[in-house]
VOPAGU-2260 file (C-alpha; in pm, 1 decimal, decimal comma):
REM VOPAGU-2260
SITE   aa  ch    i         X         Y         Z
SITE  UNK   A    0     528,8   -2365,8    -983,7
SITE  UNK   A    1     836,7   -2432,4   -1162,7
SITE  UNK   A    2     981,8   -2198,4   -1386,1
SITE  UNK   A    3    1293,5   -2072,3   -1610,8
SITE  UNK   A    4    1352,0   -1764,4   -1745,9
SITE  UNK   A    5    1688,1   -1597,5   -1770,7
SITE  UNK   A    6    1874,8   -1833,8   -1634,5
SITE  UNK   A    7    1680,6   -1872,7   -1312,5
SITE  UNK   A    8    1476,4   -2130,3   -1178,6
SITE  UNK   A    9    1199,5   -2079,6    -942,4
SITE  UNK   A   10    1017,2   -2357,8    -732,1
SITE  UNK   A   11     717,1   -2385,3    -501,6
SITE  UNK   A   12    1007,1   -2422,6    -252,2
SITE  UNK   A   13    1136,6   -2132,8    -313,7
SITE  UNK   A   14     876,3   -1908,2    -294,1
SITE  UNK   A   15     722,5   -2021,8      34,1
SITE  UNK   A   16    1091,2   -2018,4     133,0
SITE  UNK   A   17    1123,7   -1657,7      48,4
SITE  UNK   A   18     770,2   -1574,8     215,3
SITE  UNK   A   19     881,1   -1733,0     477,6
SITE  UNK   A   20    1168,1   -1505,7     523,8
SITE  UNK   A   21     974,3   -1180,1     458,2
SITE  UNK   A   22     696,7   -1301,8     728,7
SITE  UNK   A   23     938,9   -1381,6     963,8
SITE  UNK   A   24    1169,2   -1061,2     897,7
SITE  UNK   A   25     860,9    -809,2     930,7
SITE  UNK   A   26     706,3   -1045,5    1297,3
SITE  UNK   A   27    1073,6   -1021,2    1440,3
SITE  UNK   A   28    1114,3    -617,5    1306,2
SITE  UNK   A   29    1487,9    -725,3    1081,0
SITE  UNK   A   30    1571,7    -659,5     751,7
SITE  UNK   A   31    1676,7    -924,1     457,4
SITE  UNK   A   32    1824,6    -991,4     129,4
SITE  UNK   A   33    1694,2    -850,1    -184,3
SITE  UNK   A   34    1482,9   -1139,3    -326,4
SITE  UNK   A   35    1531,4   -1010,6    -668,5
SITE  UNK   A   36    1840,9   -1210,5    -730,5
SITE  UNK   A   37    1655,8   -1520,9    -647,9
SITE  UNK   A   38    1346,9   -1436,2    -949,1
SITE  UNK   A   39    1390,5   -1424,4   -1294,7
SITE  UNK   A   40    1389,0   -1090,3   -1383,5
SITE  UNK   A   41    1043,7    -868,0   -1402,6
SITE  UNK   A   42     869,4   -1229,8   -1248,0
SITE  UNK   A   43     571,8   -1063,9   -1183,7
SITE  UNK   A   44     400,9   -1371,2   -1128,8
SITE  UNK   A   45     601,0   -1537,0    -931,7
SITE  UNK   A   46     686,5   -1193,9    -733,3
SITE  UNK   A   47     303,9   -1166,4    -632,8
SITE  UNK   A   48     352,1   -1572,8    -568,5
SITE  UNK   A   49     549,9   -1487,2    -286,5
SITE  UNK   A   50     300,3   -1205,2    -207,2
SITE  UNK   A   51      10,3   -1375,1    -127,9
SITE  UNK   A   52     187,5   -1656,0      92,0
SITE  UNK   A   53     326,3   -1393,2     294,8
SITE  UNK   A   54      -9,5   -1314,2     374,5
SITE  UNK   A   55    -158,9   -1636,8     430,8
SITE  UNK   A   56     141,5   -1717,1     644,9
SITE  UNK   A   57      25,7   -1396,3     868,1
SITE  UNK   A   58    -350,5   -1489,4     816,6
SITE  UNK   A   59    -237,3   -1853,2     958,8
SITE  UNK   A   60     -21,5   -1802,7    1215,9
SITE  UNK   A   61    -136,3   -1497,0    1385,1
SITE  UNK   A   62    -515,0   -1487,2    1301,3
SITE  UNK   A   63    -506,6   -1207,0    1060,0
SITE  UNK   A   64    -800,8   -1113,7     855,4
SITE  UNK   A   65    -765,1    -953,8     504,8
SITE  UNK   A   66   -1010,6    -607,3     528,8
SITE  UNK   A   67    -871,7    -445,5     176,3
SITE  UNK   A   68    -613,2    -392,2     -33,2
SITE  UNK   A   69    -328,3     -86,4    -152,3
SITE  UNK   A   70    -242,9     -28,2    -503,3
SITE  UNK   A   71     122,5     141,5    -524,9
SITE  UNK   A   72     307,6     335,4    -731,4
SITE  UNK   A   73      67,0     534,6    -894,3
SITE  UNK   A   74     253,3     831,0    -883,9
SITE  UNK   A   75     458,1     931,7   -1158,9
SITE  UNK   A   76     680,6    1114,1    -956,8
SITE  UNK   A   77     714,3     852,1    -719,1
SITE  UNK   A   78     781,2     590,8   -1013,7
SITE  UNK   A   79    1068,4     830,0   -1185,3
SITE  UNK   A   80    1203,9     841,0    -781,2
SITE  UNK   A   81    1204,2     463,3    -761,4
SITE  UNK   A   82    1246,3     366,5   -1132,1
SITE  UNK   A   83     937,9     192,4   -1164,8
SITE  UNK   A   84     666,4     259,1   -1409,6
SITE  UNK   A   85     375,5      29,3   -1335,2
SITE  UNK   A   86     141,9      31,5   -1009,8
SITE  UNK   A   87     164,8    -281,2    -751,7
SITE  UNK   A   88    -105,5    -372,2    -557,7
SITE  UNK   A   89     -51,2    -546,1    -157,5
SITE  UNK   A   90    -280,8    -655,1     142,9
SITE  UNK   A   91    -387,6    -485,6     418,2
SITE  UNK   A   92    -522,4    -699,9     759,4
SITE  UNK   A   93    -725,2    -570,1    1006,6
SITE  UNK   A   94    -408,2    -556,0    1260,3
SITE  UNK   A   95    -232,5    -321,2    1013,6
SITE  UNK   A   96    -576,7     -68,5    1042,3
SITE  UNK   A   97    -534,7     259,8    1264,8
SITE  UNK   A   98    -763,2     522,8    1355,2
SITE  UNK   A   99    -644,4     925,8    1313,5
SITE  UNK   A  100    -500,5     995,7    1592,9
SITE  UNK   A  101    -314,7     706,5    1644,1
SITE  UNK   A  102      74,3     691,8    1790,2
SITE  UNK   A  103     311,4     417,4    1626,9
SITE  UNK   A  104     594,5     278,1    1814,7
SITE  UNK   A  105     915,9     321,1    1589,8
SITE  UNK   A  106    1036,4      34,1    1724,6
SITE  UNK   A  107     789,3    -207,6    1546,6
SITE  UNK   A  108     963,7    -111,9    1189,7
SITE  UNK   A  109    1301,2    -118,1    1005,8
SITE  UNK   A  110    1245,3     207,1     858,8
SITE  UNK   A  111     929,3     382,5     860,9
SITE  UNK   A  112     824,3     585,6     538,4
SITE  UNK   A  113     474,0     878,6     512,4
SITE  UNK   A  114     263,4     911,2     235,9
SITE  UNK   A  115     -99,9    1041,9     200,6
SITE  UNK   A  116    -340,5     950,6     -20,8
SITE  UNK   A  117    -738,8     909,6     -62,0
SITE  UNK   A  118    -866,4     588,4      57,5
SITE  UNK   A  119   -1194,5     422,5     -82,1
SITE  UNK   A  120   -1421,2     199,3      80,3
SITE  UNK   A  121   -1675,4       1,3     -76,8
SITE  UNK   A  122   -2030,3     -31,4     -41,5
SITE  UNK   A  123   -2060,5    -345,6    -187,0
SITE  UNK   A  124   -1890,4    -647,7    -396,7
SITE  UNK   A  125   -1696,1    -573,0    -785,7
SITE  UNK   A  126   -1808,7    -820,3    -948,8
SITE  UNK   A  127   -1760,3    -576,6   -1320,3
SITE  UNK   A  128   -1438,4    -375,0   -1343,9
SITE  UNK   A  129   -1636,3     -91,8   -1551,4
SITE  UNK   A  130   -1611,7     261,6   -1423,7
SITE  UNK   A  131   -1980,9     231,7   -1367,3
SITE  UNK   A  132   -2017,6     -32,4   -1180,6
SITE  UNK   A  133   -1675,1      13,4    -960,0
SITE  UNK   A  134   -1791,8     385,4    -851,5
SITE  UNK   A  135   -2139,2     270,1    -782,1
SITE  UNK   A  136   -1970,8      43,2    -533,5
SITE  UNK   A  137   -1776,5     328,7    -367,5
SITE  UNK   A  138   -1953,9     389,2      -8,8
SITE  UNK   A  139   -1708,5     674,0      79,5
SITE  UNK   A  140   -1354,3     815,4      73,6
SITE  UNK   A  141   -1134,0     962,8     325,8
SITE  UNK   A  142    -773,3    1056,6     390,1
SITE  UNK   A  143    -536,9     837,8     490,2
SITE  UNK   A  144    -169,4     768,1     532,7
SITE  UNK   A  145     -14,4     449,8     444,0
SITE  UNK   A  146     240,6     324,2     685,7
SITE  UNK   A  147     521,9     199,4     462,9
SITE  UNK   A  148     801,6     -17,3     565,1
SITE  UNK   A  149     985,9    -279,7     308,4
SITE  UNK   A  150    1197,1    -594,2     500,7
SITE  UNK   A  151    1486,8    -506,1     295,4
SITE  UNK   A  152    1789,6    -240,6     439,5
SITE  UNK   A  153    1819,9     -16,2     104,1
SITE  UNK   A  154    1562,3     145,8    -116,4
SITE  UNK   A  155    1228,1     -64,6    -262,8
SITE  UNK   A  156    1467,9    -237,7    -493,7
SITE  UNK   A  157    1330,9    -390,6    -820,7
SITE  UNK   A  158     961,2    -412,6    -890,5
SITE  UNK   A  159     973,2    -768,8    -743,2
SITE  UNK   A  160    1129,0    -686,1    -449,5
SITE  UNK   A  161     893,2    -413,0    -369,2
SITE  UNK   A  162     595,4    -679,7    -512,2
SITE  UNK   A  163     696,9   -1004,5    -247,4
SITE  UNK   A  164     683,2    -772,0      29,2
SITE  UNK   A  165     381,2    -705,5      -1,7
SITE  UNK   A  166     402,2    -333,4    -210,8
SITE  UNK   A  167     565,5    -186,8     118,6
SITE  UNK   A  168     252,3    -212,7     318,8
SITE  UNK   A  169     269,0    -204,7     700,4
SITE  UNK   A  170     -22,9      -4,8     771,5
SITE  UNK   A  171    -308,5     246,4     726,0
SITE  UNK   A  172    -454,2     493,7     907,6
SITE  UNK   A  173    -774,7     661,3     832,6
SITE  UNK   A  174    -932,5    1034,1     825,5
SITE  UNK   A  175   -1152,6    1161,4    1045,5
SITE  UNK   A  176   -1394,1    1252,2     787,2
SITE  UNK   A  177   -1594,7    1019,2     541,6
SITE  UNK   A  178   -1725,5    1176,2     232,8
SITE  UNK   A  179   -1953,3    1032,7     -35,5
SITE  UNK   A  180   -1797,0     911,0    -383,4
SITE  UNK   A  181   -1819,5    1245,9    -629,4
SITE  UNK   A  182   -1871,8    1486,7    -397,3
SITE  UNK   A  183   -1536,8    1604,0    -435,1
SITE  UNK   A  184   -1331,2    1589,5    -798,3
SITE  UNK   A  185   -1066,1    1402,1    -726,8
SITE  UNK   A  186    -870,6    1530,7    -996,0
SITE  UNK   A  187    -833,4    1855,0    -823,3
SITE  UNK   A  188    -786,3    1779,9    -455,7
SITE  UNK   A  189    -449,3    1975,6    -288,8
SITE  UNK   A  190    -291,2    1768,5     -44,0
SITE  UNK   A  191     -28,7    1850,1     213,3
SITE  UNK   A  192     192,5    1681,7     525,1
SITE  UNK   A  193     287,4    1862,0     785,9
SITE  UNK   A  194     563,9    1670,5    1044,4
SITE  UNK   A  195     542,9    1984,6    1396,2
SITE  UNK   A  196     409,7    2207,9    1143,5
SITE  UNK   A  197     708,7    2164,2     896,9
SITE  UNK   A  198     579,4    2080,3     524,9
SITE  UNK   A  199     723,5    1761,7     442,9
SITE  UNK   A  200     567,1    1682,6     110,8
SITE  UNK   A  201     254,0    1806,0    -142,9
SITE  UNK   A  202      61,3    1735,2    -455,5
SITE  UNK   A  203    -256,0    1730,3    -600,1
SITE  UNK   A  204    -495,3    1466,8    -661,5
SITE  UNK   A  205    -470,8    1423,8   -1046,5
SITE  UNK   A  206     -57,2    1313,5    -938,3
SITE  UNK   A  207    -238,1     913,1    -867,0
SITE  UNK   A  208    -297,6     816,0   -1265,1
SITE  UNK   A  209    -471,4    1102,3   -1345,6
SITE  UNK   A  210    -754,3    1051,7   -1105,1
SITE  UNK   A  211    -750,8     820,8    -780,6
SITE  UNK   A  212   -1022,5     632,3    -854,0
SITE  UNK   A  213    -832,9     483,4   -1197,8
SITE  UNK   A  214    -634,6     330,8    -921,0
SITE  UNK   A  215    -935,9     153,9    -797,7
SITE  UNK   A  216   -1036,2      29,6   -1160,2
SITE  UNK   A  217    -660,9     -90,4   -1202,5
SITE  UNK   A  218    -682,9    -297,9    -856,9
SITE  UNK   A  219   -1096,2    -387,3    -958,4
SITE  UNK   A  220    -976,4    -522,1   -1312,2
SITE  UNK   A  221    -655,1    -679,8   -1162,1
SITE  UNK   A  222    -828,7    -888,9    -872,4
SITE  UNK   A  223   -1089,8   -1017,5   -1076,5
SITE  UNK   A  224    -845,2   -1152,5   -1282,4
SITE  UNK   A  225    -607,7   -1318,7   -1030,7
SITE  UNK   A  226    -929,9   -1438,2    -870,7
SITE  UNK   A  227    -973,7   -1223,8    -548,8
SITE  UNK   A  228   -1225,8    -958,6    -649,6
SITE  UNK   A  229   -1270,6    -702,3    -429,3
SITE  UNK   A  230   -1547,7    -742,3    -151,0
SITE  UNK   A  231   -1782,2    -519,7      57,6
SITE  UNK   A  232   -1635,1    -326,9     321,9
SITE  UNK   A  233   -1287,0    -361,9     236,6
SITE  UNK   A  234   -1070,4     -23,2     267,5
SITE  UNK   A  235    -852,4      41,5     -88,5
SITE  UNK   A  236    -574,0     290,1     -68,7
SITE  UNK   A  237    -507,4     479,6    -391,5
SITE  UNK   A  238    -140,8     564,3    -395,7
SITE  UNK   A  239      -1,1     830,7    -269,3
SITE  UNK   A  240     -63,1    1228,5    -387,9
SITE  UNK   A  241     299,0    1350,8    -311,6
SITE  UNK   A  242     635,8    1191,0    -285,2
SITE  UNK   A  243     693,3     878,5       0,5
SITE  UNK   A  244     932,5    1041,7     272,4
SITE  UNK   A  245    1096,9     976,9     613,0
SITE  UNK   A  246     855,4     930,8     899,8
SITE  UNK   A  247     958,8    1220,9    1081,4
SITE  UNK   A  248     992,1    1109,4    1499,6
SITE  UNK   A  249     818,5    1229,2    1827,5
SITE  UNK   A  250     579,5    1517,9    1585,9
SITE  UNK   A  251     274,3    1518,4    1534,8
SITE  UNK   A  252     193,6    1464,7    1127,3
SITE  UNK   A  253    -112,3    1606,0     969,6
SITE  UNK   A  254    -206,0    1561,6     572,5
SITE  UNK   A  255    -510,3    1770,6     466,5
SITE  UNK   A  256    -662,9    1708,7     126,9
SITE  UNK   A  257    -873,1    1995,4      82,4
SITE  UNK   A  258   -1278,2    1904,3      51,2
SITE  UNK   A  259   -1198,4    1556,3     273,3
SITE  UNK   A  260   -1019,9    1676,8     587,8
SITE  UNK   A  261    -705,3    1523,4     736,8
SITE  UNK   A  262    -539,2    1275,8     859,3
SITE  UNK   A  263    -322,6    1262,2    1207,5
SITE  UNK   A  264     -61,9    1009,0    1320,2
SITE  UNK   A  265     257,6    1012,4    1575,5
SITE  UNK   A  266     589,2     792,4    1520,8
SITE  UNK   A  267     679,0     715,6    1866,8
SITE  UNK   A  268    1045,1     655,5    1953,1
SITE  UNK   A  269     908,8     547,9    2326,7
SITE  UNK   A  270     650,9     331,2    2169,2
């Protein structure tokens, strides 16, 4: 890779340089530079470049195994917050997978962020990113919360920033209820957080591009054609159905989407 747009060059070097850095920065819990000055602006490419070594780096070096996938910013709200207007898609690994219930030690992120949302998992392989084909494929959905942390010391940043580090995703942890695809309408689902029974944030399913599953078809259509379609078993996170907010400490948090259940999860400071 070697390219040059707007008056920056970009190398093989430096993006497994920069991965490098973000791997590093999220093992040893620090924060870093912005990468953004380093890209050519709106690199996309070269943004999910750095992406996707980060992930191999953790795959490599501490046995990781990829077991789905988050798309981001799918939220309009959360897009007009951050200034962004196109989704993002990032990895998850099995070591970033929690069950409801579960208590996260503070101490293993820079700056821990909530969000709810309704995760998918599949049935079986997308090999067609029709509507058809991708909810046939759907074994069930249930809430979940994302566990969002970014490497960096400010907000996301630019679209590449937030893209190299891998859309923000630390973590998921999942309901305590599975439900089968169309049960529910999507569309309609209420969600709501609750941090020691104080509301933190709400919205309604039809928030995530109109319907969470169009989330799914975006991340179907989109890893087909980097390559990397989307396999049996692995656990895709929609986006999230209210705004992203401060992990609140030492409370117990509870989302409820109404017709799926809820979700629970603790941010330890003692962890």
């Amino acid at each position: 890779m070697s390219e040059e747009r707007s008056g920056v060059s970009v190398t093989r070097d430096t993006v497994s340089g920069i991965a490098r850095e973000l791997f590093e920065a999220k093992r040893g819990v620090y924060t870093v530079p912005y990468v953004s000055p380093r890209l050519p602006e709106r690199d996309l490419e070269t943004a999910y470049a750095i992406s996707a070594e980060f992930a191999a780096l953790r795959e490599r070096e501490l046995g990781v195994k990829r077991v789905g996938r988050k798309v981001g910013l799918t939220n309009r709200l959360v897009q007009q917050r951050v200034g962004i207007d196109e989704p993002d898609y990032g990895i998850i690994h099995d070591d970033m997978v929690h069950p409801s219930g579960t208590h996260l030690p503070l101490s293993a992120y820079n700056r821990l962020l909530i969000e709810a949302e309704v995760a998918f998992v599949l049935g079986s392989d997308v090999l067609d990113p029709s509507r058809e084909s991708v909810e046939a494929a759907i074994d069930y959905v249930t809430p979940a919360f994302e566990v969002v942390d970014f490497r960096y010391a400010g907000s996301v940043g630019q679209i590449v920033d937030t893209i190299a580090d891998n859309a923000g995703c630390s973590g998921v942890v999942l309901g305590e209820e599975r439900h089968a695809y169309g049960e529910v309408d999507l569309t309609r689902v209420e969600m709501v957080i609750t941090g020691g029974g104080e509301e933190i944030t709400r919205g309604v399913g039809g928030n995530v591009l109109g319907d969470p599953v169009n989330a799914v078809l975006w991340l179907a259509e989109t890893a087909l054609r980097t390559g990397e379609p989307l396999r049996a078993g692995e656990v895709l996170l929609s986006g999230s159905i209210g705004y992203i907010e401060p992990w609140p400490a030492d409370v117990e948090c509870v989302a409820t989407i109404t017709g799926l259940g809820r979700v629970v999860a603790t941010a330890d400071t003692k962890g």
